[in-house]
N, C-alpha and C positions, 0 to 999 in steps of 0.2 A: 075324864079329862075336863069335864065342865066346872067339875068342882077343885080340880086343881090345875088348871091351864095359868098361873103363876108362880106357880113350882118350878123350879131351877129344873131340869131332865136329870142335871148328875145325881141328884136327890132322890128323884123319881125311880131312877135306874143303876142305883150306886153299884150291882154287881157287873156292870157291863165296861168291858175292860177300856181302860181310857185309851189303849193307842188301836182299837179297832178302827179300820178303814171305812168311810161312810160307805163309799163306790161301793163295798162290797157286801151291803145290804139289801140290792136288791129295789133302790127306791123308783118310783115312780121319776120318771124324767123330767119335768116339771119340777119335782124337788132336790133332785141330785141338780137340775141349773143352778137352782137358786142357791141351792151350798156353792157351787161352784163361783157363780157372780162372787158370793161374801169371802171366798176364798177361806171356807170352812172343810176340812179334810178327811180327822180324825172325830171319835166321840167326843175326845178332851176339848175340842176346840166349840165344841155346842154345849159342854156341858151346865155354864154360867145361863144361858138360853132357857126359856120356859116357853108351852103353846102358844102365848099372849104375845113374847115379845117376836115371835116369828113368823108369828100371823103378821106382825107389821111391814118386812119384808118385804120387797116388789114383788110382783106375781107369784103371791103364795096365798094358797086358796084352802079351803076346809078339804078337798080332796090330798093336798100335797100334804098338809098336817095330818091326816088319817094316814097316808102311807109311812111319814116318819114314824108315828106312835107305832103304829102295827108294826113296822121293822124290828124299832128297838124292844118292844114286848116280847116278841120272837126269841131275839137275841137273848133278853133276859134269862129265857126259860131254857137254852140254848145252853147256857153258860155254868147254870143251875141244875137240871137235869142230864144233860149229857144229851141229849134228844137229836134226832137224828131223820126223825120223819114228820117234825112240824114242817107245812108246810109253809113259806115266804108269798106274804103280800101280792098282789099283783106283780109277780113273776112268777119265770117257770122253779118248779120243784126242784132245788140242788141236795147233792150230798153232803154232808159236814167237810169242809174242806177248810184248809188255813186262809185268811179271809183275803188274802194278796192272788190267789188265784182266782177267784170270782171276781175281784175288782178288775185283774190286769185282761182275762177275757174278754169282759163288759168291756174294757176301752178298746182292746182288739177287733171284738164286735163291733162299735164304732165307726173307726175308724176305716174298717173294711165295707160298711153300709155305703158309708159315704163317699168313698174309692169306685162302688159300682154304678152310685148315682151319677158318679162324672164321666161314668165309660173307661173306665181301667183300671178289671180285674186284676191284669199282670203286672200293675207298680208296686211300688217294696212300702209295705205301708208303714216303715219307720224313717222312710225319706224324708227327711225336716224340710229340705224347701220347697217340698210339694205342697209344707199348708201355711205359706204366706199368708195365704186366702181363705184360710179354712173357716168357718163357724166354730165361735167362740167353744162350742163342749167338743168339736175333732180337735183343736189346737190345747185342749186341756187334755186331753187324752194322753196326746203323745208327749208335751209335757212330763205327765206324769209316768209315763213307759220311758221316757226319757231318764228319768230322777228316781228310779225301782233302783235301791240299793240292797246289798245282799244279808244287811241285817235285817230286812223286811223278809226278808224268803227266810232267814235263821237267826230268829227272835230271840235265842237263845244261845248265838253263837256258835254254833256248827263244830265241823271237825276242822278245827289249824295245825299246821305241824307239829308245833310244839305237841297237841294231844296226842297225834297219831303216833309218834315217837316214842311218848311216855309211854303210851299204853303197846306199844309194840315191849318196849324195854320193860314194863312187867309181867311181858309174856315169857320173855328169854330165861335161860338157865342165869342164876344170878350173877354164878362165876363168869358167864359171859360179859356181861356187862359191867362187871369189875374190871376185869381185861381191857377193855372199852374206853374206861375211863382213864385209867390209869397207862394207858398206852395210844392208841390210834386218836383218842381225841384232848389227850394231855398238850400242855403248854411246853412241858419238857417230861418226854416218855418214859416210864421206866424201866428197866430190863427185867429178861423174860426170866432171870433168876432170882431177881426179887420178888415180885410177883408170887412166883413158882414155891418158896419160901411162907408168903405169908397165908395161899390157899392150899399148901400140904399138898402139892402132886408135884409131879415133874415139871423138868423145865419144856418137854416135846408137847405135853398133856397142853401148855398154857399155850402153845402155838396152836395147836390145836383149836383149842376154844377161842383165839381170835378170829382164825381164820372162818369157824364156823358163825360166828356173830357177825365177823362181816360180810359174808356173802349174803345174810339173811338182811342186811339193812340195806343193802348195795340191792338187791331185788325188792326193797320196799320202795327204792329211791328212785330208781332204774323204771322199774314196771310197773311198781304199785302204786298204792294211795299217794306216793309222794311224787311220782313222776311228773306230773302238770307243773309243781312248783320246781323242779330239778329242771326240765326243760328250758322256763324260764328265766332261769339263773344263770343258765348255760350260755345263754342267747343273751344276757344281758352282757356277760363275763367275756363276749370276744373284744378281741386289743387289751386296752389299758381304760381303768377306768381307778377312780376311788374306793376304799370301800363304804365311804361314806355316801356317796353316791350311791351303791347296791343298795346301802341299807334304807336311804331317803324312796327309791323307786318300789321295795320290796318291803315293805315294815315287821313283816313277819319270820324274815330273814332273824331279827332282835330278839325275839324268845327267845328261853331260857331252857331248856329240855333239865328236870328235877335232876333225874337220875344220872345223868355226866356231867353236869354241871356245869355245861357248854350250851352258847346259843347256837340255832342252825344253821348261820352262816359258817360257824367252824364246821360242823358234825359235815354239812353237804361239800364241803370243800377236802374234807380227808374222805371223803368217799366218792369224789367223783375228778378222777386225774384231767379231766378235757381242759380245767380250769385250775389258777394258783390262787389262793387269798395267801399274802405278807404281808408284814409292816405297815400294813393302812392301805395298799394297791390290791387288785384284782386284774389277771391277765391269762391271755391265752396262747398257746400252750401253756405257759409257765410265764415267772416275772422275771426270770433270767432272760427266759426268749426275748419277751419286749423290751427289756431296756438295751441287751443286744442291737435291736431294730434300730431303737429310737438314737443309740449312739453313730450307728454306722449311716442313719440318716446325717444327722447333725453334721456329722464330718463331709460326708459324701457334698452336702449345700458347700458347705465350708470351702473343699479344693474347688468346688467349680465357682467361684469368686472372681471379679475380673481385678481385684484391686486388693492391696494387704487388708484391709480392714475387713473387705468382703471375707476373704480368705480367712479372718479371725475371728468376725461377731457378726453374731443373726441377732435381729430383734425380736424378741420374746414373739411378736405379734405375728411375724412370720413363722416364728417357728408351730405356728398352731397348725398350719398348712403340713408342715414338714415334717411332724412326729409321724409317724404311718399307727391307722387304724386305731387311734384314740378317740375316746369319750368323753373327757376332761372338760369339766367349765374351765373359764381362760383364766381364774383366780388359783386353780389347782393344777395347770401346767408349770408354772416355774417351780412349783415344789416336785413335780415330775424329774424335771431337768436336772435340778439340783440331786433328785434319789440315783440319778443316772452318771453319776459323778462330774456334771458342768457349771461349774461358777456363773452367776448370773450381776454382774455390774451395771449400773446405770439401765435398767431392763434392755439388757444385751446378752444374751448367751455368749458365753468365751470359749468358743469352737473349736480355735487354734491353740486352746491352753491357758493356763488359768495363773502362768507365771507374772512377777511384774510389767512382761512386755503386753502381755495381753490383756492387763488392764487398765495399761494407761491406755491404748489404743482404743479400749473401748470410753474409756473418761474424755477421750479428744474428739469418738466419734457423736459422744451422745452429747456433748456441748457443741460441735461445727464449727468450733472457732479455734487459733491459739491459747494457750494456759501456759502459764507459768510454771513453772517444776514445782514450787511449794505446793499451788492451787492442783496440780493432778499429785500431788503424794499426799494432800489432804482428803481427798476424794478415791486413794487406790483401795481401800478396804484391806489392808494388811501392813504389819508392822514391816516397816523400811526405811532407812537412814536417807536424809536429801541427797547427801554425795552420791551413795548406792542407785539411786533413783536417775543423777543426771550421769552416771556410766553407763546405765543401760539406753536413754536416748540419746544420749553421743555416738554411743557406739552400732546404733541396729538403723541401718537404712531407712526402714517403716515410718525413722521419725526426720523432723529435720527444723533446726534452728532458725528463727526467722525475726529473733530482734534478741537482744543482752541478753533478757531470759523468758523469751516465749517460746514454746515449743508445738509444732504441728504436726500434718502427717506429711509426707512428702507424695504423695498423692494427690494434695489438695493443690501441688504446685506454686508455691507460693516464693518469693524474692526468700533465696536464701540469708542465715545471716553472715556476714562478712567479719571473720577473726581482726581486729587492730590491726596486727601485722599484714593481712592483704589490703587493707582501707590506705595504710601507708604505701605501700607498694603501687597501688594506684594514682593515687596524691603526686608521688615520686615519676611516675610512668608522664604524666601530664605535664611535669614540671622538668625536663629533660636532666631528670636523675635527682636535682634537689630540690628542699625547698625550707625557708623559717622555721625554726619550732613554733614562732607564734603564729604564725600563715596555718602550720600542720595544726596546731592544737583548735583554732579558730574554725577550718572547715570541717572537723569532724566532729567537735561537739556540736558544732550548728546544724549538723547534717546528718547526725548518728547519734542511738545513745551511748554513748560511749563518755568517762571521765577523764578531764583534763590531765590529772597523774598520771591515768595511764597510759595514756598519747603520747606522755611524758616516758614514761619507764618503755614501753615497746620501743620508741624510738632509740635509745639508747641501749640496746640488745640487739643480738644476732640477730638477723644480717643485716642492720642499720647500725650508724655511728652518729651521734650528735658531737658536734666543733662547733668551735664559736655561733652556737647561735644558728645553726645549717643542719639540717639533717639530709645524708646519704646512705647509700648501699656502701656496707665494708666490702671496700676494696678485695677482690682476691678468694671471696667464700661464694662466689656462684654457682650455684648445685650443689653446696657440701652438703647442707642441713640434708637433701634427700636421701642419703644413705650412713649419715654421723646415726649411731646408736642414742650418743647424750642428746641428740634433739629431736630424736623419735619419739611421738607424741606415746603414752601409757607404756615405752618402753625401760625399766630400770637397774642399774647393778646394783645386786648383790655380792657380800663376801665369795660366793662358789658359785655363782648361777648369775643370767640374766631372766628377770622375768617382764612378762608382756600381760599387761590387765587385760579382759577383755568380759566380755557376759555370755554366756549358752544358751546358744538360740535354739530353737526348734528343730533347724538343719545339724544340728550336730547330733540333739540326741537320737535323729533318725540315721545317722552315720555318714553326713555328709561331709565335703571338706572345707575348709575356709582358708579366707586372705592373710596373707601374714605382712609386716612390713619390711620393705626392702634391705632393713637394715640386720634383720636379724640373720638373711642371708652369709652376710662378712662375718657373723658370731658363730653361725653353724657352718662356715667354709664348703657353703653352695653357691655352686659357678651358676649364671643363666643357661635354662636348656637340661640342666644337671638335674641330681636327686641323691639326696644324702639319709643317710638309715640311723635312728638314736633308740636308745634302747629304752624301754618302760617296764612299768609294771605286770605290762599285760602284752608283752610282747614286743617287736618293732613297731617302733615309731616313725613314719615314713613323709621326707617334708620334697618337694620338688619346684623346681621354676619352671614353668613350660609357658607361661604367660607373662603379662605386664609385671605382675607380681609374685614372688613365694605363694605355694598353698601348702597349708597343711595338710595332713589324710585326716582319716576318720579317729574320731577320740570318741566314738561311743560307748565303746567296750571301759574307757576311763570315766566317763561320766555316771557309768552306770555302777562302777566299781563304791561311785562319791553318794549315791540316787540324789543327783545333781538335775534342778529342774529349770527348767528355761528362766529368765533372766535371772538368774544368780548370776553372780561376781564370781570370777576364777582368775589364776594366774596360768601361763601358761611356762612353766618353767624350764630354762635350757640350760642344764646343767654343765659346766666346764669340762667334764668328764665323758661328756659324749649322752647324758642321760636327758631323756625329758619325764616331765610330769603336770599334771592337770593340780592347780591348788586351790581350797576357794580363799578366798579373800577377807580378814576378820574384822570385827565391824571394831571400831576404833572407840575409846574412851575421853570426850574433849574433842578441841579441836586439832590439838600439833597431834594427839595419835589417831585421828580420824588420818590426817595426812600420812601419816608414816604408815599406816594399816594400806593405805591405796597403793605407796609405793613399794609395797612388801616387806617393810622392816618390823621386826618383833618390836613387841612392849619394850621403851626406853623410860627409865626412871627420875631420869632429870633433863628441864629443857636443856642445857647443854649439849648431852649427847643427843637427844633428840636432833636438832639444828646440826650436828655432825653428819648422823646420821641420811638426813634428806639430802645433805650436799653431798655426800659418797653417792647416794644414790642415782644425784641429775649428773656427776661425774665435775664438780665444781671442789676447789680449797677449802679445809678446813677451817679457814681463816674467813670464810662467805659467810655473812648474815641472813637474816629475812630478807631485807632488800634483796642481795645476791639472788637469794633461790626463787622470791617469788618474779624477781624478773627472768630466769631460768624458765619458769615455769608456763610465764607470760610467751616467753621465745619458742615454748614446745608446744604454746597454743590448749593450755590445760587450766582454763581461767578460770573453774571449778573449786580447783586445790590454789591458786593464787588469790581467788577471793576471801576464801577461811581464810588464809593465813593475813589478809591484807584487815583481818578485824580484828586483830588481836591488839 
């Protein structure tokens, strides 16, 4: 060493393997410190190092340097010979052992020394905050007991599923493992008479040899080499989780086994039923069970709601609470939700259904304010006509008008909005029955949004009269409009039928009954108290007065006839004949046959008959204009269908 103490060591000792462990030579303690202080580990990490420049080193003495040399000399000859009974430096004589056992000893050793100098033999001497306080070589110790990974024990990589499998599968009969692949661990299995065709035996012989292959893998996976990894796949695999997830926490799950051509997350998942892998999920029993679970959760939140919106939409964020027995990061539950058949709007689960009602209710809850009909059909997430949009919040309680055209929930409680014709009636009420057109037109546009024209045209419509200059109640129609069919708001004639617009709600397609208006009473020749029977497609048709109003029965069996889903548009058709029928309502071309589509009239080819057509319908002269019908339309309070037409 005298004559070469600035010689590199890796030089000196180039057959000495670079990722040997120093710890695990055996050095004198005084020089495993002082590797330790330089935070030197392996050979590789001394190898640049010569006697000279580690003599410079704090507390390293010609004895610490006698013991490195003499270690690595050892080693050399060690590595070189095979040798087995040089003995090691100043320590005791070990066996040839892999160099991760001698080192992890020595720190055991250690750390267990120093355990008894404190007076306690019986602490766990891998308890980390026992050595807050330790001396610097027990706190490297456990460190490094700490940081012992399992390519240090298997430098070579050991046995992984993947091998165990392969080399299981070149033990099997070959025809087995053809079997194998082509059936139990195929994407799409093929039959036992193909198969059976292309290995020349029978089609029994080929069940046979499945059934014999899989019981031999099912006991490798079960009991054998493979069960530690089978266990914990098992245990990962309860509820719902991803399989991206399995595969982030199991990465060996990802091999490839040669011979099926399958990695083992498929092969352990067809051979072990306690768990489902599909479509990208993992679950337990099955993914059928969970998503079972996680729907009759969703619902079960849903009814116990105290309010329609509760009743319809969970927030994503609660719903993490509410899936039962999920594993999901909170970016992989709405794709859950969505696998589970639930629309997701505005991050709102659509609980109560996923039709138009139930997503503008969630477009109104996840904004908290009113919206405009345009602003919630911009934002419903599905193709829908405007008109189609403001039937369904006209007509479903859940919602409620609260200015020209904002629309809220009726939950929120808010000043409803008042139809022209009631703002007049009011006007009227104050003013002991009359009052100006210009008086009326002055306090409601100054007070309402409302326009001057059409202060103007309600005024001069049922049940008001404009005279000189005066607006009043026409004389002699008090209470007509409530039971007249032509002023029943969505109700209209037809050549052979009256039909009544309406939208299908939730309650219908669960079989419930609904309100009908008083007028269609006098068309169906039901007394109050009474019940009249019309015949359908699907049987009797059953409508009764036992209340304020007509109810209709159940139209399930008709909706279902239609797979009519909640806020769709329907007619409810009374035919002259004694018949009814469920019709949906067709989306219109334009705007006069947007109109005529609302009131039930077929495709008309020229505005003429069109304009005929809507006045047969409100029960007005062919001799009526636009004017005429849209202040008709104004009188039956349907300023929807009076506003298209008033832009033409």
């Amino acid at each position: 060493m005298a004559d070469r103490q600035h010689v590199p060591l890796g030089t000196l000792y180039s057959n000495v393997y670079s990722g040997t462990l120093l710890r695990s030579l055996g050095l004198a303690t005084r020089m495993m410190n002082a590797l330790m202080r330089e935070k030197r580990s392996t050979f590789e990490s001394i190898s640049e190092e010569s006697v000279a420049s580690i003599m410079d080193w704090s507390h390293v003495g010609e004895l610490s340097i006698l013991s490195l040399i003499e270690s690595l000399t050892i080693e050399s000859i060690r590595d070189v010979k095979g040798t087995t009974d040089v003995p090691r430096p100043m320590a005791e004589a070990r066996p040839s052992v892999a160099p991760w056992v001698d080192a992890t000893v020595s720190d055991f050793h250690l750390i267990a020394e120093w355990n008894l100098m404190l007076g306690r033999p019986n602490s766990s001497l891998l308890a980390s905050d026992e050595y807050l306080n330790a001396p610097y070589e027990v706190a490297e110790s456990l460190r490094r007991l700490s940081a012992l990974t399992a390519s240090e024990l298997f430098p070579m990589g050991g046995s992984t599923p993947a091998i165990i499998l392969q080399r299981q599968s070149e033990e099997m009969d070959p025809r087995m493992t053809a079997v194998l692949k082509r059936r139990s661990f195929a994407d799409a299995p093929e039959t036992y008479e193909g198969i059976a065709v292309d290995l020349g035996v029978s089609r029994e012989r080929v069940r046979q040899l499945e059934r014999k292959a899989r019981r031999e893998l099912v006991s490798l996976v079960m009991d054998g080499a493979m069960s530690s990894i089978a266990v914990t796949v098992r245990a990962q695999a309860t509820g719902v989780l991803a399989l991206d997830q399995l595969l982030r926490a199991i990465p060996s799950l990802r091999e490839v086994v040669n011979t099926y051509e399958q990695p083992i997350w498929r092969i352990l998942d067809r051979l072990d039923d306690r768990y489902e892998i599909a479509d990208g999920w993992c679950a337990a029993p099955s993914i059928a069970a969970a998503r079972g679970m996680t729907i009759q959760a969703l619902r079960a939140a849903a009814r116990g709601g105290v309010s329609v919106s509760a009743q319809h939409v969970i927030p994503v964020d609660t719903a993490l609470s509410i899936v039962p027995g999920h594993k999901l990061d909170a970016d992989l539950l709405p794709q859950w939700i969505n696998y589970c058949g639930f629309s997701i709007v505005e991050s709102l689960v659509l609980a109560g259904g996923a039709g138009t009602r139930g997503r503008a209710i969630a477009v109104l809850v996840s904004e908290g304010e009113p919206l405009s009909a345009e602003s919630i059909l911009d934002r419903l997430g599905e193709e829908r006509s405007l008109v189609g949009l403001k039937n369904v919040l006209g007509s479903d309680s859940a919602f409620s008008r609260v200015n020209r055209d904002l629309w809220g929930l009726s939950e929120w409680e808010m000043s409803p909005y008042k139809p022209i014709r009631e703002l007049i009636e009011d006007v009227l009420g104050t003013n002991d029955g009359s009052v100006s057109l210009s008086d009326l037109v002055d306090t409601l546009t100054s007070n309402f949004n409302v326009m001057a024209t059409s202060v103007i045209a309600y005024a001069a419509a049922h049940p008001f009269v404009t005279e000189a200059g005066t607006v009043r109640r026409r004389p002699g129609d008090a209470g007509a409009p409530a039971k007249s069919p032509w002023l029943t708001r969505r109700l209209y004639r037809q050549p052979t039928a009256w039909v009544y617009r309406t939208v299908v709600t939730d309650e219908h397609l669960r079989g419930s009954g609904s309100v009908l208006p008083i007028a269609v009473a006098a068309l169906t020749h039901l007394d109050r108290g009474g019940k009249v029977e019309l015949r359908s497609s699907d049987g009797v048709q059953g409508i009764s007065w036992k209340g304020i109003q007509p109810t209709l029965g159940s139209i399930k069996r008709l909706t279902a006839q239609l797979s009519l889903e909640a806020g769709r548009a329907v007619f409810f058709t009374f035919w002259d004949d004694g018949r009814f029928s469920v019709d949906e309502v067709r989306e219109g071309n334009g705007v006069v046959d947007t109109v005529l589509a609302q009131v039930g009239c077929t495709w008309i080819a020229s505005p003429r008959e069109g304009v005929q057509a809507l006045a047969d319908a409100l029960g007005l002269s062919g001799a009526t204009g636009f004017d005429g019908i849209i202040a008709r339309l104004r009188a039956r309070r349907e300023d929807d269908l009076a506003e298209l037409l008033e832009g033409l």
